[in-house]
N, C-alpha and C positions, 0 to 999 in steps of 0.2 A: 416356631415349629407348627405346621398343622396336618390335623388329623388324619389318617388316612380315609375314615368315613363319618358318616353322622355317628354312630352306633360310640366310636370310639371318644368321641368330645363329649359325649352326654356320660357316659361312665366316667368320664376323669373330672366331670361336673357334680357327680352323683355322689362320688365315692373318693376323691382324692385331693379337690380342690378346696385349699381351704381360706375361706372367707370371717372378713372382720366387717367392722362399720367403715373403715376407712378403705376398704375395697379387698385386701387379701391376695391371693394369688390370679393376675388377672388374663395369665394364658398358661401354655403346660415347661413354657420356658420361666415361668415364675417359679413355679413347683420345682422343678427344677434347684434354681438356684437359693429355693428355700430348705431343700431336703440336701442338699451339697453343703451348707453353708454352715447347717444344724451339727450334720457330721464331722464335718471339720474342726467344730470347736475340742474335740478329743485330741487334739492337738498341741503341740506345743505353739506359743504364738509366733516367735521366728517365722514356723515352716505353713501357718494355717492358711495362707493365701494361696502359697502354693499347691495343697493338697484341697482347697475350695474347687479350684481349677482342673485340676485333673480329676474330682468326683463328679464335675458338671460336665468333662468330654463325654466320661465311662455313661454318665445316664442321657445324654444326649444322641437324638436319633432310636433311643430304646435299645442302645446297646446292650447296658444292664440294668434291668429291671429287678428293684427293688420289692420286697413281700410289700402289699398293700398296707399294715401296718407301718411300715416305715415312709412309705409313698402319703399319707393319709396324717400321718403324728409329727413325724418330726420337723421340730423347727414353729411349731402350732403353739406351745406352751402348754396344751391340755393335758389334764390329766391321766394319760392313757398309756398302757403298754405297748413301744413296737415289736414285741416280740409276737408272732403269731400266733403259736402254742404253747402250751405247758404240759406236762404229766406230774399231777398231784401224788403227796406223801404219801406214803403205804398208810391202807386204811385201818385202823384196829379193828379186831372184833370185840368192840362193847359199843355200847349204844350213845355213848359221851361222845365217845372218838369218832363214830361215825358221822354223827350231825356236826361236828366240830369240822372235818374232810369235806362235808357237803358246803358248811357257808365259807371255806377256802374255793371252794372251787366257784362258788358265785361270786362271789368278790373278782377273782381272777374273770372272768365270763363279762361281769362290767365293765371293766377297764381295757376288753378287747381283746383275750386271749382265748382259745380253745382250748380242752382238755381233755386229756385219757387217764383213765384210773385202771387198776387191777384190783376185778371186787373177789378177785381168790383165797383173799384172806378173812373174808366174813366167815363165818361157818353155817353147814349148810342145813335147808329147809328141816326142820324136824328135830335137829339138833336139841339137846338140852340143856335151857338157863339157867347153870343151878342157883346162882344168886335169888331169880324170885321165880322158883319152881315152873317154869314155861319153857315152850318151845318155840325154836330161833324161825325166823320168818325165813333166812337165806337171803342170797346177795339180790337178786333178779326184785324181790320187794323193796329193799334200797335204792337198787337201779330205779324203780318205779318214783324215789323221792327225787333222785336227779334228774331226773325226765321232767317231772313237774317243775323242779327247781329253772333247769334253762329255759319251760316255754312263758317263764315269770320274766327273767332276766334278760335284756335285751344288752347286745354288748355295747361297746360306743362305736360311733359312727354309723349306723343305719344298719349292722351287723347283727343276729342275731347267733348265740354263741353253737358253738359244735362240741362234739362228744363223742368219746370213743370209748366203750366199756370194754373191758378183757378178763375172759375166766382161762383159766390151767384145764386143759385134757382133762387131767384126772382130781377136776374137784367133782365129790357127790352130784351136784344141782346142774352139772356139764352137758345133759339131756334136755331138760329143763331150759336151759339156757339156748341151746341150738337151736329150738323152737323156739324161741320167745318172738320174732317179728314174724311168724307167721300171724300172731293177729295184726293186723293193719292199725291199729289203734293202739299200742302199746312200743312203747322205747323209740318213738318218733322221733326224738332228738338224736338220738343215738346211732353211729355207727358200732359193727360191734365182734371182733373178734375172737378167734380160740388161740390160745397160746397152745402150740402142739410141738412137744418134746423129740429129742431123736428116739428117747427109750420109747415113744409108743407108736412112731415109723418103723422101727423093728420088732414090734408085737404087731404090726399092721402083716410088716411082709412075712412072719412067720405062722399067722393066723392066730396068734395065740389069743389069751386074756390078758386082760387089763384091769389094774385097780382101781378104784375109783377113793381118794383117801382125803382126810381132812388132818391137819397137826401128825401129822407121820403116821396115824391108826386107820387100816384098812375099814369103810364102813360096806362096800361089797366093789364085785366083779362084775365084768361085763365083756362081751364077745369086741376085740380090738375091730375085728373088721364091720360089727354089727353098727357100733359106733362114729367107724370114719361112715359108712353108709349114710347112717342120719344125717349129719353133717354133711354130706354131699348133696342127700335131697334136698335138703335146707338152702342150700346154695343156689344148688341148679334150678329150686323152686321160686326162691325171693329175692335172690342175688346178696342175702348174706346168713351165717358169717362170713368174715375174709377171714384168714390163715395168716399167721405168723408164726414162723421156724424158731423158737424164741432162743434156744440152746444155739443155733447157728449166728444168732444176733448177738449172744451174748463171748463163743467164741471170736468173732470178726472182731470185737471192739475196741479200740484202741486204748479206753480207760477201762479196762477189765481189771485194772489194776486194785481199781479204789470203787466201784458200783458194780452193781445189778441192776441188771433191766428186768420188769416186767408188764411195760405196757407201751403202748405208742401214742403220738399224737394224733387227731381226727384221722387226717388222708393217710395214714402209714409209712410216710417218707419218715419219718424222726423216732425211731426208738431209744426212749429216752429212761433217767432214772428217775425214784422219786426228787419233784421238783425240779425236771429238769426242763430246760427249755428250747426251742429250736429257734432258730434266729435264721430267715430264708431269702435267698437272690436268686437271679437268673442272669444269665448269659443266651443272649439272642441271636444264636446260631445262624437265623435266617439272618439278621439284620448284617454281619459279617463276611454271606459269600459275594464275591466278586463276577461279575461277570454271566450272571445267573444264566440257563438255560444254554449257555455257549459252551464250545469244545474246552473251553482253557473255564471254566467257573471251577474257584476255588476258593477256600476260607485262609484268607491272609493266617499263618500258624502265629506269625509275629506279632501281629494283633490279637490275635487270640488270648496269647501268654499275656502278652503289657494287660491287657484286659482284667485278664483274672487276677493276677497280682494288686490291680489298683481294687477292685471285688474286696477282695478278703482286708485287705485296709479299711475299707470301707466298715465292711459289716463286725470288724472286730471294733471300729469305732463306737458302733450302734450300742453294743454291750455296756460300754461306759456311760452314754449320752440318755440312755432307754430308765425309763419308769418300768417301776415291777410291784403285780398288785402286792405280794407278798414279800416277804425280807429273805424267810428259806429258797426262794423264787432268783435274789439277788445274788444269793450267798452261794448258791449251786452253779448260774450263771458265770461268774468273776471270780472263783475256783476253776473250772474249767475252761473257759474263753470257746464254750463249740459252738460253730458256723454251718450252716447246711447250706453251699454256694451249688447251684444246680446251673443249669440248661433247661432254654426252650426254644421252640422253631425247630427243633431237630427234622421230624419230616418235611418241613420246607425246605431247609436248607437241603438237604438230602434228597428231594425235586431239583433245585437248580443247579446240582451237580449230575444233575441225568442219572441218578439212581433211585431203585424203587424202593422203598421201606420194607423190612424183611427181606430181602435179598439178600447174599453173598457179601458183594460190593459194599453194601448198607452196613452191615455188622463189623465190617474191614475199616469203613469211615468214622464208621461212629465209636469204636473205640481208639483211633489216630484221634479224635479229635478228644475224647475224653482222656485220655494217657495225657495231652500238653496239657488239661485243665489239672489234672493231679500232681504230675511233677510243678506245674507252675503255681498250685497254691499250697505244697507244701515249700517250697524256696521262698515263697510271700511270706508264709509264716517264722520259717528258722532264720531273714534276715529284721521282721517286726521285732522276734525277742530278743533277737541281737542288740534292738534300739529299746525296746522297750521292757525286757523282760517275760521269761517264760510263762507260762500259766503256774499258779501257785499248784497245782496236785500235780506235777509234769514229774516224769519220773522216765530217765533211758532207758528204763525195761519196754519204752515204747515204740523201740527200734526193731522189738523184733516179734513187733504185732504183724498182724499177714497182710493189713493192708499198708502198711510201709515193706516190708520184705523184697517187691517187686520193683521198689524207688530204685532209677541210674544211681551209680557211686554218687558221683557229682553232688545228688544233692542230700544222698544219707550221710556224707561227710558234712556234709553243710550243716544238718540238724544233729551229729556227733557234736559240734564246735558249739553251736550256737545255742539248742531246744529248740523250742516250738512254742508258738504262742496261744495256739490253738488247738484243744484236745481231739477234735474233729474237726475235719475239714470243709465235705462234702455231700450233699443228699441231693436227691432228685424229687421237687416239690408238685402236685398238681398247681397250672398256672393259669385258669382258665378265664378269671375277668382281667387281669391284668396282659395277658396275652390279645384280648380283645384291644384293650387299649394299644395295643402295639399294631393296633393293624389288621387284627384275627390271623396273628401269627398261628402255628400248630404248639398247643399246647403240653408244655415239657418234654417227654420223650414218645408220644402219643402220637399213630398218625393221624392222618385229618380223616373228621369225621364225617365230614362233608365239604364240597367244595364250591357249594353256595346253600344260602338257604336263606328263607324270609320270616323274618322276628319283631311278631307283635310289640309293640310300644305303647305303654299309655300315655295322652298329654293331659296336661296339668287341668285341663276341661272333662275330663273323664272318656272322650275319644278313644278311640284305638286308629290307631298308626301302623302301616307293615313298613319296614327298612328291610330292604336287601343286603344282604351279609356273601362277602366273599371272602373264601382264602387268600391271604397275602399271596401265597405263590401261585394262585390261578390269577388273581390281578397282575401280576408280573408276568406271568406268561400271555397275559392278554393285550400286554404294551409291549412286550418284546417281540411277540409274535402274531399278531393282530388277533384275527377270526378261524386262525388255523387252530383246527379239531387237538384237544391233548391227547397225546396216546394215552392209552386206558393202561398199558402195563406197566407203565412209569407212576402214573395218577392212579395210584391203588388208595385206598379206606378202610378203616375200618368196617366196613362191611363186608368188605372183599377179602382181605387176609382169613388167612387161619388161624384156630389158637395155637399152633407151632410159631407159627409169624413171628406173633406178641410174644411169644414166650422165647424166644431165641433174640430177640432186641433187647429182653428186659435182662434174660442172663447177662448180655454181653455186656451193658450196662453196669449192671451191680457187682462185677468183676471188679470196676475200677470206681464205686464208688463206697463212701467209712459208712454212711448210718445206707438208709433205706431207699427206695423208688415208689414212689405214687403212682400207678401202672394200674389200668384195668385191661383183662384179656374178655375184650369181645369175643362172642359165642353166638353161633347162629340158632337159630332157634330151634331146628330141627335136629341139634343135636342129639345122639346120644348120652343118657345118663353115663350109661359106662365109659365113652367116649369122655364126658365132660369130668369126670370124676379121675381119668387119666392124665388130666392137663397140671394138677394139684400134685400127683407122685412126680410127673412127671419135673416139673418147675422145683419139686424138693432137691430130685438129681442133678439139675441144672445149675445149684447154687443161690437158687434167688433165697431172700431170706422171708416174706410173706407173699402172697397171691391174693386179688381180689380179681373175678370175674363178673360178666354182666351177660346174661342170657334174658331175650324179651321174653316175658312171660304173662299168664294171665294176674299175676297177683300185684309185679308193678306196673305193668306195662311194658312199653315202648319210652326211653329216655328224649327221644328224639320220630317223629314218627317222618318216612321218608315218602316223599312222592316220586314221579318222575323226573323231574327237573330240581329241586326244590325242599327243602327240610323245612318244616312248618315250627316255630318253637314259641311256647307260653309268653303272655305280654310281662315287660318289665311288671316287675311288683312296685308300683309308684302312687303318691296317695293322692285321694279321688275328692274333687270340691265339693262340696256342697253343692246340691242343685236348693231354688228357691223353695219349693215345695216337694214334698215327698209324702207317699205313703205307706200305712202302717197300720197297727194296730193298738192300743191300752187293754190292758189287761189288768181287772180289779182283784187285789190279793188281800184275804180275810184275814189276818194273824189271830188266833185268840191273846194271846198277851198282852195286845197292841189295842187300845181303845176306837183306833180311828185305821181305816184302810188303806193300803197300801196301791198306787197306781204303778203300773210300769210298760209306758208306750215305747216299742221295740219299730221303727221307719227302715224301710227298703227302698233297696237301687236295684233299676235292672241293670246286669252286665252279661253282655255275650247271650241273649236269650235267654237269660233265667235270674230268679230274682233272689237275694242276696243282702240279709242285715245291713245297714250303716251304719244305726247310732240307736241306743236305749236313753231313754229317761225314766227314773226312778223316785216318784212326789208322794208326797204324806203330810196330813198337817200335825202329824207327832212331829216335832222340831228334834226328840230323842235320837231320830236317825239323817241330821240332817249333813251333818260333815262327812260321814261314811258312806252317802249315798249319791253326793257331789262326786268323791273319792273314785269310789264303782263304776259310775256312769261313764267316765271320762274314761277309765282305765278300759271299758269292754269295749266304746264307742273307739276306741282308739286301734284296739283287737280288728274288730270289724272291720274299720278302713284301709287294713294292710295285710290282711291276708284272707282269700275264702275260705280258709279252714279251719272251721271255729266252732267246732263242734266242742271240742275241749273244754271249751267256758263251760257251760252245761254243768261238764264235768266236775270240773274244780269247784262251782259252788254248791254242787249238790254234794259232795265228801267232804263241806264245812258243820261243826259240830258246836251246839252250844253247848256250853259246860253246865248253866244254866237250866238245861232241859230242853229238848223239845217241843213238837205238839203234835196229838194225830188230828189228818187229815183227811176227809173223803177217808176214812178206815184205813189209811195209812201214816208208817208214823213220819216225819219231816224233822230232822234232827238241828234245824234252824230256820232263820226268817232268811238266810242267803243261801241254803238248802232250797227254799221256796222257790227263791228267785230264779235260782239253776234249772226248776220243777217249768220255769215261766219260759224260759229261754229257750229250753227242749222241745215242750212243747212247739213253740213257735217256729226253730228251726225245721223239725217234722215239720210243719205244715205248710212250708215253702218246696215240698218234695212230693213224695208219691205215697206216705206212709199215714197211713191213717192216724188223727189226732183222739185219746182217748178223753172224756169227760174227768176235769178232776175238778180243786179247790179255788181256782182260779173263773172270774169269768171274762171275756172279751165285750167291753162298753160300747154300748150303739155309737155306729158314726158320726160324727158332728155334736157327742159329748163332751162339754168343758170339762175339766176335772178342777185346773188351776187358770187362774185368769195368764192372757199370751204376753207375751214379754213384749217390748217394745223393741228391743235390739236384735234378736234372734229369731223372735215366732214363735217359741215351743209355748206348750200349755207349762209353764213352770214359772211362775210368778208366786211368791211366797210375802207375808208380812213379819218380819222382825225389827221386836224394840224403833216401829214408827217406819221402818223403809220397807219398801220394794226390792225383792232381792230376788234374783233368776237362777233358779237352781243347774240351770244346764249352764249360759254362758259365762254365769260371775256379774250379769248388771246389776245397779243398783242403783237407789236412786230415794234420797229422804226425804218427807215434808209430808 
């Protein structure tokens, strides 16, 4: 198979391909046959060849594309979850159970999953502890420990974990919380949600009051509409919270039977219970029409069906074959058997059938084509338990959930006889690097956001590269029909629609789909508040079950910023060589506890015009800090090289505490020697900007001062003597005699 562009082979190189000593996967038809092969073994062995083969058609051509944890893990041996995300146990409110939630949820976060929590059951800010006479900090200072906790934990594969926090309408600290990302510095990791009731959509439309309550005890009221207000401005300001309907999620659900939901995974396609997980594919709508841009382009329905049914074999195999960080993780999983099998390419596909996205036409397709996907994975499902057995929580009171109600006879007779193998069926995922991989198909049910655009690349020299990025259906339009002009009313964007648009695609959608839609409604900028704030009542009555919009603004920006011809977008995040020489600065740090002085030289790279940390060193000839400063050094030098935003560090070592005691400094107190260092870091980050550096306890050593004699292997001034060798604090050389 080859790529449709560079863009696409350097992603499935970055992020999917996986490599041994002995070579590993050495094109995307390896991958392939390694993620087909993995899956199969869920099989009985009789039939495993044959179903090897028909999991290598389905993903072949990028018919159906697999979540990237599945594309990335399986078949690899490592120790990783394919499951995408998680929503962790309901959190207690004591302080055990809280830090007990938090390192589940890191553990899960290494192994490669995202997660959501509902921190509604903390109690709120002010609250009283009566165990040791204090008052409770509230959830939002917890949130603050998981924020820390994910920019610690890097997940596996090159992934860095996601989050999605969710408070209740009517908890206390619900103000508090609306607000919380207006500072740009706090809950960074986080995506972050309101769970909003129907009981307070009908205090909304009746003007009334609202409780505000904690354990069933009212602690006051507040004006319902004054409320959703906040919460709009909040929106329309920063672009979050997002909304979720949670009473209408939790009526839709097909296992209403035996859970409660109260939170969702990062993107909002999967509202999940506690510990439950989503397990995510696609179906590549564009890859399936025939005939594209002609009078007769149509999506083979027959292929469609065979497709989706070989889908759900697939990913119900995944459940059995899948690592889980946690065992509650496994047990909630293989109780339920739920699949989230989506679509993407929809606005492609929906261009080469000569229909425009939000149109008439469009919402008439687009549910014909999701009706085959539902009848055909639930018939997938009620002939799997026929072979294989139902889901162990399966129960026919799930015949007359609403989203089976609307199933042909045909095949609710089918799952009367047989069950079901699968508690859920269906979700609509954001699909956005893996949709790259396909081509830069249109991502999930999203239209395109652009129909070309040029995407910085770093190479492995520290360069920048631009790659030209086209839509799949504007490339196809452009072989089909050469250099003739696309009509512009066909080739609509998101720029161009309305939020009606978005919001009449995404109802018509979540009609026919069990858990949720990953959907953002673009908003022009010069909306109206009011205007923007009716798109949210609006999408209540429409049936969607959450809403997340995106208005440019001064506080995030622009996601994408447009030109005339052209969308400009940030360089891959890729790591940067070492150049031979670099400069920097040593900084001498005084400890009093410490007999002897602490160095710590902080080396820059210019990038894009401005200059930019790469690496610290951290030398002493106290040997007392010499494993924990090896430790340090590496871990922030490693910070530095993969992301510009590194302000954080600072952070986190300045809010480190010696139990030990402190010391004051320059007449301030420093509550450690890695407090200092944070004190070091600050500084010098300021002083790469435009902010004036203040005089403190720290001084910067004239240039061309040795501090430690230079290594022989690396260069740095970090050359140490232990028990008779030569040891290099930065790169590990050594060397005895």
């Amino acid at each position: 198979m080859v790529f449709a562009n560079v863009l696409a082979e350097e992603i499935w190189t970055a992020k999917y391909r996986f490599r041994t000593p002995d070579g590993g996967d050495q094109n995307y038809q390896a991958t392939i046959a390694r993620v087909a092969d993995a899956i199969a073994e869920a099989e009985a062995p009789d039939v495993r060849g044959y179903w090897r083969e028909r999991f290598a058609e389905a993903l072949d051509g990028f018919k159906f594309i697999p979540a990237g944890r599945i594309l990335a893990g399986a078949g690899t041996g490592r120790s990783v979850t394919l499951f995408n995300c998680f929503v962790m146990g309901t959190i207690p409110d004591s302080l055990d159970g809280i830090f007990a939630h938090l390192k589940e949820a890191a553990v899960t976060m290494q192994q490669g999953g995202g997660v959501g929590m509902d921190f509604s059951t903390i109690r709120p800010s002010g609250a009283r502890v009566a165990g040791v006479g204090a008052e409770a900090s509230g959830p939002l200072s917890f949130m603050d420990c998981w924020d820390a906790m994910c920019r610690t934990v890097e997940s596996a594969g090159q992934r860095r974990g996601a989050m999605m926090g969710c408070l209740s309408i009517d908890h206390p600290d619900i103000e508090a919380f609306i607000d919380a990302k207006r500072d740009p510095k706090r809950l960074r990791n986080f995506n972050i949600s309101v769970l909003v009731s129907d009981a307070f959509m009908k205090a909304l439309a009746a003007d009334a009051e609202w409780p505000l309550m904690f354990s069933g005890e009212v602690v006051r009221t507040v004006s319902a509409r004054d409320l959703w207000d906040r919460l709009m401005r909040a929106t329309y300001e920063t672009a979050e919270p997002g909304v979720i309907f949670i009473d209408r999620v939790n009526e839709q659900n097909n296992l209403a039977h035996c859970e409660n939901i109260r939170a969702s995974n990062p993107c909002g396609e999967q509202m999940l219970p506690p510990y439950g997980a989503c397990l995510l594919g696609s179906i590549n709508l564009a890859a399936l029409v025939q005939q594209p841009f002609e009078l007769a382009a149509a999506i083979d329905e027959k292929e469609l069906g065979q497709l989706t049914r070989t889908a759900v074999r697939m990913l119900d195999n995944v459940i059995d074959i899948s690592r889980y960080p946690l065992a509650e993780q496994e047990t909630e999983a293989k109780t339920k058997r739920r699949i989230g099998l989506g679509v993407t390419g929809l606005a492609d596909a929906l261009l080469f059938c000569g229909t425009a996205y939000g149109s008439g036409p469009a919402v008439a397709l687009t549910r014909r084509w999701l009706e085959i996907i539902k009848r055909e994975a639930y018939r997938a499902s009620a002939e799997i338990a026929a072979e294989k057995g139902v889901f162990p929580a399966y129960d026919a009171w799930i015949l007359e959930r609403p989203n089976l109600t609307d199933l042909d006879e045909e095949t609710r007779e089918l799952i009367a006889e047989h069950g079901l193998r699968n508690g859920c069926l269906t979700s609509i995922a954001p699909t956005g690097t893996t949709s790259l991989l396909a081509g830069n198909v249109s991502s999930g049910i999203e239209p395109v956001f652009a129909y070309s655009y040029t995407r910085k690349i770093r190479n492995a020299d520290g360069t920048i590269r631009q790659e030209q990025v086209e839509d799949y259906a504007m490339r196809i339009w452009r072989e089909v029909r050469g250099e003739a002009e696309p009509p512009g009313d066909l080739f609509v964007s998101a720029q161009t629609l309305t939020p009606p648009d978005h919001l009449t695609m995404q109802a018509a959608a979540q009609a026919l789909v069990d858990s949720s839609i990953s959907k953002t409604v673009n908003c022009p900028e010069d909306i109206s508040f009011e205007a923007f704030a009716d798109i949210y009542v609006e999408g209540y009555h429409l049936g969607c079950k959450g809403l997340t919009t995106y208005r440019p603004n001064a506080v995030t920006g622009s996601i994408l910023s447009t030109g005339t011809s052209a969308i400009e977008m940030p360089p891959e995040p890729l790591l940067q060589p070492r150049a031979e020489a670099l400069h920097g600065t040593t900084y001498k740090l005084k400890w009093p506890e410490s007999a002897h002085a602490v160095y710590l030289t902080i080396n820059d790279v210019e990038q894009d015009g401005r200059r930019r940390p790469f690496e610290i060193f951290i030398n002493s000839k106290n040997m007392e800090h010499y494993a924990w400063t090896v430790g340090l050094t590496r871990m922030i030098s490693a910070v530095f090289r993969r992301t510009s935003d590194v302000d954080f560090v600072a952070e986190e070592l300045k809010a480190v505490f010696d139990p030990r005691g402190g010391a004051w400094m320059q007449g301030k107190y420093v509550p450690s020697l890695l407090a200092a260092i944070g004190n070091v870091v600050e500084r010098h980050l300021s002083g790469l900007g435009d902010t004036p550096v203040e005089a403190s306890a720290f001084e910067p050593v004239a240039a061309g001062t040795s501090v430690l004699p230079q290594c022989p292997q690396c260069g740095s001034a970090s050359l140490v003597k232990v028990e008779g060798c030569n040891n290099c604090l930065s790169c590990g050389y050594s060397k005895c005699g």
